[in-house]
C-alpha positions in Angstrom: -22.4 -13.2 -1.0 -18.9 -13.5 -0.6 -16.0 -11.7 -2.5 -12.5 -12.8 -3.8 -9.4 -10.2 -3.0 -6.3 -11.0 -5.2 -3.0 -9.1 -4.3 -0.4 -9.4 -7.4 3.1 -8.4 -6.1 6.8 -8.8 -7.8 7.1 -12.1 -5.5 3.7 -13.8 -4.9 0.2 -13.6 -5.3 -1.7 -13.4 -2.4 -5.4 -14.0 -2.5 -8.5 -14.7 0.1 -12.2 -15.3 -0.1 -13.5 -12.4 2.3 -16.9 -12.9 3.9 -19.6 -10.9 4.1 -18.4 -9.6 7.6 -15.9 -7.6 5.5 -13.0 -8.1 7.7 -13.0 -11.5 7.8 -10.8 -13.6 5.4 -12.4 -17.4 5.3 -9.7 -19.1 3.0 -6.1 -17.9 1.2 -4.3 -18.6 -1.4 -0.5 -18.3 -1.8 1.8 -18.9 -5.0 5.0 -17.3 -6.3 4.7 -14.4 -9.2 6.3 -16.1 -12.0 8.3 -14.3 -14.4 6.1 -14.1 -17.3 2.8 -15.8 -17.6 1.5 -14.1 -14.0 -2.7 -13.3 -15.5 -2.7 -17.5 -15.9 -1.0 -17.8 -12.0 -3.8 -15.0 -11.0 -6.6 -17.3 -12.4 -5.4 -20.4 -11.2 -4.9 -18.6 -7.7 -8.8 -17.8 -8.1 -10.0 -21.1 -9.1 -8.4 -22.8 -6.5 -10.6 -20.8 -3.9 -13.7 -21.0 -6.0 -13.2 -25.1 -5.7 -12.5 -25.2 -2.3 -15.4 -23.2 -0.9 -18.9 -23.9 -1.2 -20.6 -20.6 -1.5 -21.4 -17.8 -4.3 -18.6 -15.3 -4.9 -20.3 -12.1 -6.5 -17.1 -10.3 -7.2 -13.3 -10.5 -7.8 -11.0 -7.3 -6.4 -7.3 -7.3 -7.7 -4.5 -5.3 -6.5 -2.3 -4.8 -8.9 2.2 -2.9 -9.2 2.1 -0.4 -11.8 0.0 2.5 -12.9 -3.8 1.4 -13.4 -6.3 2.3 -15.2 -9.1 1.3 -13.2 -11.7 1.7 -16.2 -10.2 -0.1 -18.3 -8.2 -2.9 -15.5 -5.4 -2.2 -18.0 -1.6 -1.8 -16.3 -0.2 1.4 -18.4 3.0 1.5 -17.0 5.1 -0.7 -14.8 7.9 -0.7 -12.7 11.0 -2.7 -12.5 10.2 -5.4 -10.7 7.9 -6.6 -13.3 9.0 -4.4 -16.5 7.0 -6.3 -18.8 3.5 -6.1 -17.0 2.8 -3.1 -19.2 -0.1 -2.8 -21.7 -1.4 -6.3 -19.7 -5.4 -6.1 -19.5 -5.6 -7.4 -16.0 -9.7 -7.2 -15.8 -10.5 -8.8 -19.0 -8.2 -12.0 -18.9 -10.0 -12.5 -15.5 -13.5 -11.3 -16.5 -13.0 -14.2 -19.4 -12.0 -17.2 -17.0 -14.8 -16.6 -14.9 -17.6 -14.7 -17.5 -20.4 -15.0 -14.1 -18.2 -13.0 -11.7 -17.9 -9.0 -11.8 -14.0 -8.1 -11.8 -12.4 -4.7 -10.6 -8.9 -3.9 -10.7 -6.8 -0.8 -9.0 -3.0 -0.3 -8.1 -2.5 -2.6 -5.1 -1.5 0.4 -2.9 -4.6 2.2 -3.7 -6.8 -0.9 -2.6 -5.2 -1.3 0.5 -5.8 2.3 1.4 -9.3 2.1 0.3 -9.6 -1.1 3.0 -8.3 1.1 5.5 -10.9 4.2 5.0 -13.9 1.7 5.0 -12.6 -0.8 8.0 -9.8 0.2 9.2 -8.0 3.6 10.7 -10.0 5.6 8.6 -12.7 4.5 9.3 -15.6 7.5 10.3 -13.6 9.8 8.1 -15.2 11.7 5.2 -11.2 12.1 3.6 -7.9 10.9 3.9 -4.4 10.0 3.1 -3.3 6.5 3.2 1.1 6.0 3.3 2.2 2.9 2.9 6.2 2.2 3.4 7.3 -1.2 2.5 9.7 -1.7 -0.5 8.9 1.3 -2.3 6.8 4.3 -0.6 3.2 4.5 -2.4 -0.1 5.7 -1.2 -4.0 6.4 -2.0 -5.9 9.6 -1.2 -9.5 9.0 -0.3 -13.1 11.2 -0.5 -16.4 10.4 0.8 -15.3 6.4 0.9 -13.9 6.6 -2.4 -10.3 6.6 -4.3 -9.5 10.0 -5.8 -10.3 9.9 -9.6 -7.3 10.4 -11.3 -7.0 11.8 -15.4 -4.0 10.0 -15.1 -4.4 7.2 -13.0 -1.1 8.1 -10.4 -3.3 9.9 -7.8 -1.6 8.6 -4.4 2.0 8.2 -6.2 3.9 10.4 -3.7 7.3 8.5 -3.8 9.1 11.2 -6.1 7.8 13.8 -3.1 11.7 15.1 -2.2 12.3 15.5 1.6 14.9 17.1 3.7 17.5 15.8 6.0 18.6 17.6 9.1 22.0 18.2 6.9 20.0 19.8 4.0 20.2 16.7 2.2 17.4 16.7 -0.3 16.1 13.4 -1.5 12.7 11.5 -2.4 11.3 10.2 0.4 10.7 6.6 -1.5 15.3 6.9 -1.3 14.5 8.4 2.6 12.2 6.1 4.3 11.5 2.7 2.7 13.3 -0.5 3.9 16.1 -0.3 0.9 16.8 3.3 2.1 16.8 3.2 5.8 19.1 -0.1 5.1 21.1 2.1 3.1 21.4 5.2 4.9 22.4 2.6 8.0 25.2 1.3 5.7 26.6 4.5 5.1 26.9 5.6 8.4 28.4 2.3 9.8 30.2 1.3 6.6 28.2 -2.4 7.7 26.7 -3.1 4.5 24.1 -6.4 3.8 22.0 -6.1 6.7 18.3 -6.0 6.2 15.9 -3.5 8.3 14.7 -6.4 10.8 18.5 -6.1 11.9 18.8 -2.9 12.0 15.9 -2.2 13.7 16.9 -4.9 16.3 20.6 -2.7 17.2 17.9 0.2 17.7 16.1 -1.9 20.5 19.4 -3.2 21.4 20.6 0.9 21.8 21.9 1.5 19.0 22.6 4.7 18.7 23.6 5.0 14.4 20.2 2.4 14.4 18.4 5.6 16.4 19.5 8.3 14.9 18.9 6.8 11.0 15.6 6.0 11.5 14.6 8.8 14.0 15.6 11.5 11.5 14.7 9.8 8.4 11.6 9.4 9.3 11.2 12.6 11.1 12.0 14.0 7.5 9.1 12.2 6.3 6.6 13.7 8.0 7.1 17.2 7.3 7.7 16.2 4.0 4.2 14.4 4.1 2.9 17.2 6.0 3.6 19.9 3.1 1.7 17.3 0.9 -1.1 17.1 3.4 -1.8 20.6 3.1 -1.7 21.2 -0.3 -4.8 18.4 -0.3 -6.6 19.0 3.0 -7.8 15.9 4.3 -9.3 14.7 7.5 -6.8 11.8 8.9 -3.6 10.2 7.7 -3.2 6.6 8.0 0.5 4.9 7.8 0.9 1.5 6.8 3.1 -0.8 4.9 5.8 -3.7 6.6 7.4 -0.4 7.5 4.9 2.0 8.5 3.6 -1.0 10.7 6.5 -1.3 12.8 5.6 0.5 15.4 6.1 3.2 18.1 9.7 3.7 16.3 8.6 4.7 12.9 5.4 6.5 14.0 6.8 8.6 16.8 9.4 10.7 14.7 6.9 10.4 12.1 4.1 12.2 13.6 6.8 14.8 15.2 8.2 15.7 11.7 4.2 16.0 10.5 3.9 18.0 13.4 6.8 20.3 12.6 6.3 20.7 8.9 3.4 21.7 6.9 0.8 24.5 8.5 -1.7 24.9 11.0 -4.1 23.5 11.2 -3.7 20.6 8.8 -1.0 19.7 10.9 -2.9 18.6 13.7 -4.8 16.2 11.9 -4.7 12.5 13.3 -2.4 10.2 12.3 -2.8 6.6 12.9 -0.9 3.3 12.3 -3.0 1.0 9.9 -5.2 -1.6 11.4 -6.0 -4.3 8.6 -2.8 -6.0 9.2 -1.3 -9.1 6.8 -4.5 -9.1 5.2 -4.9 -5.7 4.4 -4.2 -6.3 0.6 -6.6 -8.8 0.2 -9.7 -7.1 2.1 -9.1 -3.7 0.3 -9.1 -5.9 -3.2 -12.1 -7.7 -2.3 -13.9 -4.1 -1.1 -13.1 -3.2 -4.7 -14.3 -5.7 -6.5 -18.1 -5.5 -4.2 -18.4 -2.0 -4.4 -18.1 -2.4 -8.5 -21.1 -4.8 -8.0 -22.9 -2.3 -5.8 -22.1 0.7 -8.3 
């Protein structure tokens, strides 16, 4: 059997049909999030791979923004990219389009995390941490191949975690280390405002030295940040990931110094690896969801 993944973000919906090799993403789907209306986009994403592929789809995973209620597939709060996705029941509007396929829903960073424990960098793990930096910071913490249950459905939600700049400059790390801020704190110290992080991060392979010095202590300030968080949970590996986290050797080296340098011994040491899913981490993590709800 084959599932469907469904990735709902503030700009487009991104879907595949993932095959029973559970890595493997046989068709996609693309379309832009529209302003109001998005449940009828999500189904029409879905029944556009159901007609173009000629095999049984047991289940439907959904990533969804927001605070989730994964009981329920309700969105109980919402952020402001789509401010009116609140009080949306995301599993039963699908669950009614397509009454023979089993439908699970979760925040879209807490899927992607749980694609990365399963088949990805956490892989062999019995616990851990998933950080994704994109946009926003977000994340998903992870036991025994499962997402933590949370009373209150934000288990993972570590953006308002403050961290600490080399000048004592407190901050949450979501303001410290996701593109906007990075951008930001570049703009600041250049007084070169509108660039984006692809050209920042192009002066810091150019020798930049403001382009090093943001993103090497920002991000060093991250990980002991992170690491303080790590302790208080205790878990067996941290994976980063997000279009930030999965820049590379930039991002994760002052990363894994500051997680290193902060926290304490010994679950400091634990490993900390760079996501391995890639583009289609979204959509593999959603369709995991929705097939383990059918194994469940």
């Amino acid at each position: 059997m084959h599932a469907i993944g469904i990735d709902i973000g503030g700009t487009k919906i991104a879907g595949g049909i993932v095959a029973e090799q559970p890595t493997t993403v046989v068709r996609h789907v693309k379309a832009p999030t529209p302003k109001e209306q998005v449940i009828d986009q999500v189904i029409a994403c879905i029944a556009e791979l159901i007609a173009e592929y000629d095999a049984p789809i047991s289940s439907i995973g959904i990533g969804a923004p927001g605070v989730i209620d994964p009981v329920a597939g309700t969105v109980v709060a919402a952020g402001p990219t789509m401010p009116t996705w609140a009080g949306t029941n995301i599993r039963d509007a699908v669950a009614a389009a397509f009454p023979d396929i089993a439908v699970a829903v979760h925040n879209d960073v807490r899927v992607m995390g749980l694609g990365e424990a399963l088949y990805g960098a956490g892989r062999g793990y019995q616990s851990a941490l998933f950080l994704s930096l994109g946009t926003g910071v977000g994340g998903a913490i992870l036991r025994d191949g499962n997402l933590l249950a949370s009373p209150h459905y934000t288990a993972g939600e570590l953006r308002c975690l403050l961290g600490r700049l080399p000048n004592g400059q407190a901050t949450t790390i979501e303001a410290l280390a996701a593109g906007p801020g990075l951008e930001q704190a570049y703009a600041q110290r250049t007084g070169e405002h509108g660039l984006d992080l692809r050209q920042v991060m192009r002066r810091y392979h150019s020798g930049d030295a403001q382009a090093y010095e943001v993103i090497d202590t920002h991000l060093h300030a991250l990980g002991q940040a992170i690491s303080g968080f790590v302790a208080a949970i205790d878990v067996e590996v941290l994976v980063l990931g997000g279009g930030v986290g999965n820049i590379g050797a930039p991002i994760l080296d002052p990363f894994i110094r500051g997680f290193r340098s902060g926290g304490i011994a010994p679950s400091n040491t634990i490993p900390v690896h760079q996501a391995q899913l890639g583009t289609d981490a979204p959509i593999i993590g959603a369709a995991a969801l929705g097939a383990r709800s059918v194994q469940a």
